[in-house]
N, C-alpha and C positions, 0 to 999 in steps of 0.2 A: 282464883288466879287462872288467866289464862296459859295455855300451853305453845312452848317450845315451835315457832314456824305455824301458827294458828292462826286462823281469820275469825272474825267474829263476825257475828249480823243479827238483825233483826227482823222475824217472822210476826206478820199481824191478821188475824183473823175477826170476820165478822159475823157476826147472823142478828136477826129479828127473832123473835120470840113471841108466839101466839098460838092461841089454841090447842097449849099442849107440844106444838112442834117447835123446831128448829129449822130456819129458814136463811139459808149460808146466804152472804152479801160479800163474798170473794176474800181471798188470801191474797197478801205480798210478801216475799223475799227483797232484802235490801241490806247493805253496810250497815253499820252501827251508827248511825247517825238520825238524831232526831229533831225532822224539821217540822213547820208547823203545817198543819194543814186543814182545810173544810171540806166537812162532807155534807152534803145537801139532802136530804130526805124527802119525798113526794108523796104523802098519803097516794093510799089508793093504786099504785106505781112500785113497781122493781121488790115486790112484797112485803113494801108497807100495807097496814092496814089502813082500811077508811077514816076517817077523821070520827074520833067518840069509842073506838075500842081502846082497849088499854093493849099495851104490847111491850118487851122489853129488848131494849139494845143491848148487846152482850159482845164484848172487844176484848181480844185475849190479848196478850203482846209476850213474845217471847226471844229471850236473849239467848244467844247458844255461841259457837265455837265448833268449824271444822276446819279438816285439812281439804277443801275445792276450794279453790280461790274464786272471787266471784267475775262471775261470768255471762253471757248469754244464755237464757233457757238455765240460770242456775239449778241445782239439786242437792245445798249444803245436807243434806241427811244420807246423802249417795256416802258420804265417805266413812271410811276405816274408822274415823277419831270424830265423830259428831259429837257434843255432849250438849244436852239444855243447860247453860248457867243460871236464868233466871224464870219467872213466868206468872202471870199472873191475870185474871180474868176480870173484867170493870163489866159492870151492869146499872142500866139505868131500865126504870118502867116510866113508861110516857101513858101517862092519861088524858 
């Protein structure tokens, strides 16, 4: 349940996964709202691996609730009353 004068949103992170490391493909803050979208992947580019290693997508996505309303340059974990409601990590290995 959400709280009393509370905003929600949703936080999504990325990385590739090879060689043992973790290799970040950026964060978003955004509303609670889930639209569709496509992500383009480039072997070889933006730290994908070449085409023939094996590597793993890893997409966390997390629901939470604070009191900053959302804004320009958001920072919903700045505030008094942040809490994660939900969260969960999706993985995929590409060969």
């Amino acid at each position: 349940m959400v709280g009393h004068k509370m905003v929600t949103g949703v936080m999504r992170e990325g990385a590739v996964i090879y060689d043992g490391l973790a290799h970040p493909r950026g964060m978003s803050w955004g509303g609670l709202v889930f639209e569709p979208s496509t992500n383009v992947l480039t072997f070889g580019q933006e730290g994908i691996p070449k085409a023939g290693r094996q590597f793993t997508l890893e997409h966390r996505v997390t629901i939470f609730e604070t009191d900053i309303p959302v804004q320009h340059m958001w920072s919903p974990q700045a505030g008094k009353h942040y809490r994660v409601l939900w969260t969960r990590t999706f993985r995929q290995t590409v060969q």
